[in-house]
C-alpha positions as CSV (number, residue, x, y, z in Angstrom):
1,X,13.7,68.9,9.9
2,X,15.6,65.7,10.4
3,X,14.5,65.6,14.2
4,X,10.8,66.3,13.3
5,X,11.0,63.3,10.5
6,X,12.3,61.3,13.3
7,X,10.2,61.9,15.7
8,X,7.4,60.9,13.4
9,X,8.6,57.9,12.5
10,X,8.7,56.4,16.2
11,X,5.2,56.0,16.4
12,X,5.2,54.1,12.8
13,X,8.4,52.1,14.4
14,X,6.5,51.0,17.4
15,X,3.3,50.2,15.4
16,X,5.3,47.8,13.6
17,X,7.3,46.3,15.7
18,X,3.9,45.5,17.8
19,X,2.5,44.2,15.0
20,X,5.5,42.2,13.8
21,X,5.5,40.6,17.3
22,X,1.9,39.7,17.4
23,X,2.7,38.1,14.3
24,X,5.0,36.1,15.7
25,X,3.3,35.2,18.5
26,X,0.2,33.7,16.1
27,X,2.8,31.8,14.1
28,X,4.2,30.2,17.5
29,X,0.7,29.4,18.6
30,X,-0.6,28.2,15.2
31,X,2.7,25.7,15.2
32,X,2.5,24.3,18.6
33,X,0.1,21.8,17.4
34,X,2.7,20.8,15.1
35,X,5.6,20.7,16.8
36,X,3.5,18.5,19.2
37,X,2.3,16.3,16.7
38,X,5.7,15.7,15.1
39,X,7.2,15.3,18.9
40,X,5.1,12.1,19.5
41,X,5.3,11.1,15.9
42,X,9.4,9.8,17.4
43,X,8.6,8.4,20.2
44,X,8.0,4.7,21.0
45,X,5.1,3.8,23.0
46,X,6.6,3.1,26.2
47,X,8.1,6.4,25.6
48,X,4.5,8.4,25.2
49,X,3.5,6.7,28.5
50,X,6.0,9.4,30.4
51,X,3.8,11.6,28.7
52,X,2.8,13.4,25.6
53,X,4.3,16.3,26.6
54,X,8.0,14.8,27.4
55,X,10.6,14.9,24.8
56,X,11.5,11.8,23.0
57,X,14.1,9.7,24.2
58,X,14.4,7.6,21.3
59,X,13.8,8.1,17.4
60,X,11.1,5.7,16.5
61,X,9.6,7.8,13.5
62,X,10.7,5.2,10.7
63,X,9.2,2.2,12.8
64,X,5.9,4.4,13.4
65,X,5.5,4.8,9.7
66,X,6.0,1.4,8.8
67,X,3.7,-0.1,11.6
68,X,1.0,2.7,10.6
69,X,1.7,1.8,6.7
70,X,1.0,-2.0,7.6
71,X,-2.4,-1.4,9.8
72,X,-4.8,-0.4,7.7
73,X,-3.4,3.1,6.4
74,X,-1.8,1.6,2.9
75,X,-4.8,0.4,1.6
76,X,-7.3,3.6,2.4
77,X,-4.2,6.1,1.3
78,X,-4.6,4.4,-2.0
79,X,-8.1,4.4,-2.5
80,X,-8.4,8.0,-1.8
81,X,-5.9,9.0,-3.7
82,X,-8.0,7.5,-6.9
83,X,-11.5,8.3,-5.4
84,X,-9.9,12.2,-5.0
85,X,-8.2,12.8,-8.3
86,X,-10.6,10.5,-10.4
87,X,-14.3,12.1,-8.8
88,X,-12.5,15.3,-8.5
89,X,-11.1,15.7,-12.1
90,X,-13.9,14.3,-13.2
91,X,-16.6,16.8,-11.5
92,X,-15.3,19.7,-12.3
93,X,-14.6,18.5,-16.6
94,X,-17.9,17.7,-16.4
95,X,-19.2,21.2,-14.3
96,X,-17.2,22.9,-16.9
97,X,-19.2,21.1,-20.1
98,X,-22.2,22.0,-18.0
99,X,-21.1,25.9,-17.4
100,X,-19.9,26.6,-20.8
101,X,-23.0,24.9,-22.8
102,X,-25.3,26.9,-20.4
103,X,-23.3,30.2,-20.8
104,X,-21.5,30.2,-24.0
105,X,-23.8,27.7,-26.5
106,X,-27.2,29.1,-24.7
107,X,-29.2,26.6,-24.3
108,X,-32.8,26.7,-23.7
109,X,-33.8,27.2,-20.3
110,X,-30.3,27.4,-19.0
111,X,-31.1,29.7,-15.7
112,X,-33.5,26.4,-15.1
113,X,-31.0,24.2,-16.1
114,X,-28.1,25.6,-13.8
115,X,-30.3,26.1,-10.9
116,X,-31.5,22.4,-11.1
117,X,-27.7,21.6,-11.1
118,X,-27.0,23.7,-8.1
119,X,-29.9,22.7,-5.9
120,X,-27.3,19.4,-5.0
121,X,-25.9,22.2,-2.7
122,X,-29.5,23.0,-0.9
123,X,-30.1,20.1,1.3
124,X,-27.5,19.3,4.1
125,X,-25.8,16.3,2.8
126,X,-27.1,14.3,5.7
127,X,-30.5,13.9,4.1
128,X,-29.1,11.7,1.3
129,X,-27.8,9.1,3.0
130,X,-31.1,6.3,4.0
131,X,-32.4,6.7,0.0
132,X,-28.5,6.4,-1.2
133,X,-27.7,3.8,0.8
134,X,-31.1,1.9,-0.2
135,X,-30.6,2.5,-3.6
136,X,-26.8,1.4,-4.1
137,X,-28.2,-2.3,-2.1
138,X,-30.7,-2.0,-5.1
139,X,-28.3,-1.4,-7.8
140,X,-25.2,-3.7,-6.4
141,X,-23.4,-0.8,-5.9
142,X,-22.7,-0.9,-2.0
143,X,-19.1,-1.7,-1.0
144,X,-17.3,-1.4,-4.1
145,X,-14.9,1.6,-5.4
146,X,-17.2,2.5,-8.6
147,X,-20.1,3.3,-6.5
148,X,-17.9,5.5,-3.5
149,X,-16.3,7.2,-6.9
150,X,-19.6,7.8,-9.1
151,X,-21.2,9.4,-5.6
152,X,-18.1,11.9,-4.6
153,X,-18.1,12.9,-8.9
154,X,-21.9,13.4,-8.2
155,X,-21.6,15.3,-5.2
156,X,-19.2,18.2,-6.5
157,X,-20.7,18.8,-9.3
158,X,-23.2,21.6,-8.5
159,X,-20.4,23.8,-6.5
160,X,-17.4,23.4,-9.2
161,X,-20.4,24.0,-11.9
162,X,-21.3,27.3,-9.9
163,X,-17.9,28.5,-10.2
164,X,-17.1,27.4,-14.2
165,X,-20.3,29.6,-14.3
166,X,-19.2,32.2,-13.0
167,X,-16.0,32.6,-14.7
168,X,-17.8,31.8,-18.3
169,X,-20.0,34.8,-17.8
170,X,-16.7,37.2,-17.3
171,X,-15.5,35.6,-20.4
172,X,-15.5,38.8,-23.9
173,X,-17.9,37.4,-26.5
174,X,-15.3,38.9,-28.8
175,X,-12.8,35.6,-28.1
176,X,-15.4,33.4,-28.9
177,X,-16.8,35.2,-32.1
178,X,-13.7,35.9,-34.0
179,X,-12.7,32.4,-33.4
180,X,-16.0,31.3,-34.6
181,X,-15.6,33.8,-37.8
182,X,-12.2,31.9,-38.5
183,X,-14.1,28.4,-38.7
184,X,-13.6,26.6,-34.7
185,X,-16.3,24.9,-34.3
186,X,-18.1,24.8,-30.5
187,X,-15.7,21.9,-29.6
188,X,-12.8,23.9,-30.5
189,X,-13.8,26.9,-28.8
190,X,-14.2,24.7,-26.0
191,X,-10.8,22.5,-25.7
192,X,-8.6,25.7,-27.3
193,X,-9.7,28.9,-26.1
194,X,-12.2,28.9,-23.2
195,X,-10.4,25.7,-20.9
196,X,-6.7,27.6,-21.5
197,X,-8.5,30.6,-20.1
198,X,-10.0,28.6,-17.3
199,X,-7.0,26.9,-16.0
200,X,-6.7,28.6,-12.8
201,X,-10.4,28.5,-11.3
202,X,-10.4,24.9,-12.6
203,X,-7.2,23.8,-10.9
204,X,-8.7,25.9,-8.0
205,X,-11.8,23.3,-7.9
206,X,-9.8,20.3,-8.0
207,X,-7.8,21.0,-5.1
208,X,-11.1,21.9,-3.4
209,X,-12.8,19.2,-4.5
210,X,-10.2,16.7,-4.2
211,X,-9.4,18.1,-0.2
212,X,-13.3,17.5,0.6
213,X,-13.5,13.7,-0.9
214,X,-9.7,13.4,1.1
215,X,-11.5,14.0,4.5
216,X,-14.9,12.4,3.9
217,X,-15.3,10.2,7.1
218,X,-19.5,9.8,6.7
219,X,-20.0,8.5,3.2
220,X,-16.7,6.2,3.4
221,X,-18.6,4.9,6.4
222,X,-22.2,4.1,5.0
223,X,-21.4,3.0,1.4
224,X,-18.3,0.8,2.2
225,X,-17.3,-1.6,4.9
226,X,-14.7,-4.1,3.3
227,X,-10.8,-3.1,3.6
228,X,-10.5,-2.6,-0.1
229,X,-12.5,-0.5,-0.9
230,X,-12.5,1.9,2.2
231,X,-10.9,5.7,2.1
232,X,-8.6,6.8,4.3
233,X,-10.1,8.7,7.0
234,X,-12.3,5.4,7.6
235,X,-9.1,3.4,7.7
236,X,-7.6,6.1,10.6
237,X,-10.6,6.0,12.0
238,X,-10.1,2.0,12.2
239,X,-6.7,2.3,13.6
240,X,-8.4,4.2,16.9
241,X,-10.9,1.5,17.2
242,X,-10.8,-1.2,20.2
243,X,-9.8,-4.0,17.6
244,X,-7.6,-1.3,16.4
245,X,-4.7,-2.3,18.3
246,X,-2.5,0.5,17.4
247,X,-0.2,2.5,19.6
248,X,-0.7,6.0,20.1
249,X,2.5,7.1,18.4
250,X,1.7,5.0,15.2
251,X,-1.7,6.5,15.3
252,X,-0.2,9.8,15.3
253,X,2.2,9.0,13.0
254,X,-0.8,7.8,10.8
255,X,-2.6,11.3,11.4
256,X,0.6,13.0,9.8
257,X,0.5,10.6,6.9
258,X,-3.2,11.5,6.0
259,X,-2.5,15.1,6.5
260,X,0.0,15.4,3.9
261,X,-1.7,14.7,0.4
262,X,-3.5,17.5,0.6
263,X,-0.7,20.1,2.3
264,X,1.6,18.9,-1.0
265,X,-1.2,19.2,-3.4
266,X,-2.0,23.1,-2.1
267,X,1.5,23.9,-2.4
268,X,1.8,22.7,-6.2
269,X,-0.5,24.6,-7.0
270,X,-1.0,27.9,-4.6
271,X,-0.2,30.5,-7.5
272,X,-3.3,28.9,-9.3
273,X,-5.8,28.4,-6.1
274,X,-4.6,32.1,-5.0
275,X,-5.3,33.6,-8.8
276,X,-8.7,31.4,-8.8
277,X,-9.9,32.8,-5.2
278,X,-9.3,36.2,-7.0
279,X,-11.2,35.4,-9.9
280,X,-14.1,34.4,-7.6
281,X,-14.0,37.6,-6.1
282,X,-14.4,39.5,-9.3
283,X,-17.3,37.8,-9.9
């Protein structure tokens, strides 16, 4: 019986030992990039011109930072760190006033209402950029933070208030009654029952949110130009530039920078982006 047991489990063995090795093989190639990109982030530059592929003779990855930190990258990593949490935070409160007076207050016409809200996502984004640009020269709104911030808040709006819909609608009238019955007026019902409940898909859309408005390249082009004002990936994208006159281990360097606001933010909070994918599902 023992032999039979064992000779049954050879086949389940050798399934997942291939599997576990394909695995590994996926994690190797998926890293390579990585481990490339870290290589050269130690090198000096006369060291990268034996080659990107050489080892580093030197460590050079404190000077890299600084010299990427000076040239351009300070200023951008600033501004998108308050263009992504400020537009971000501030789409999706607003997405979830929008969701919840659509779903739980009923307001007239809220299919309407929601649908006009969610036709932002229709159109490729492309199309808005002659009549925005031509209206923020109008409105003295070009080049300056409030009008890069108002158009990323404007922008996210119709996704995050698709999803706050969605999760509002899976919602038991029962919560929202009985607290209603014991006096909580819409407002309460709002702040103390439906946004605790909501904390995971809402957490969800900021990381979402604030990862797209991290890697805009196209809107921080058109609707800014001076240094202050400019996000990030325009500032990286500066750095590369013939007037650039950065290295190519401090431009790496800077690459790694940029890349890691977004990697820290995800791993804060994976439990809740995993938990809000799920809820998404359901729905």
């Amino acid at each position: 019986m023992s032999r039979q047991r064992a000779i049954a489990a050879e086949p389940r063995n050798l399934r997942k030992s291939v599997l576990s090795g394909a695995m590994l093989a996926v994690t190797l190639v998926w890293l390579s990039p990585m481990a490339f990109l870290l290589m050269n982030t130690l090198k000096t530059a006369t060291d990268y011109t034996r080659g990107p592929l050489k080892l580093p003779t030197s460590f050079n990855l404190f000077h890299n930072i600084a010299n990427a930190w000076a040239q351009g990258i300070q200023s951008g990593f600033i501004n998108s760190l308050l263009y992504g949490a400020a537009s971000s935070l501030t789409a999706v409160l607003l997405a979830a006033f929008a969701a919840y007076g659509i779903v739980r207050l009923k307001l007239p016409r809220g299919l309407g209402w929601f649908l006009f809200i969610y036709s932002g996502t229709i159109f490729p984004l492309q199309m808005y950029l002659i009549p925005l640009f031509k209206s923020y020269i109008a409105l003295g709104l070009y080049d300056t933070k409030l009008g890069l911030f108002a158009f990323y808040t404007a922008i996210c709006i119709p996704f995050a208030t698709f999803v706050m819909r969605g999760f509002f609608l899976t919602v038991p009238w029962d919560i929202q009654e009985a607290a209603e019955m014991d006096g909580a007026s819409s407002w309460e019902v709002f702040w103390k029952i439906m946004m605790p409940l909501a904390k995971a898909p809402f957490l969800m859309l900021t990381l979402v949110q604030f990862t797209w408005i991290w890697n805009d390249l196209l809107f921080g082009m058109i609707l800014v130009r001076s240094p202050d004002a400019r996000p990030v990936q325009v500032a990286l994208l500066g750095m590369q530039s013939l007037y650039g006159q950065a290295d190519a281990p401090t431009i790496i360097t800077a690459t790694l920078i940029v890349s890691l606001p977004t990697l820290i933010l995800f791993l804060m909070l994976q439990k809740h982006f995993v938990r809000g994918l799920a809820l998404g599902a359901a729905n």
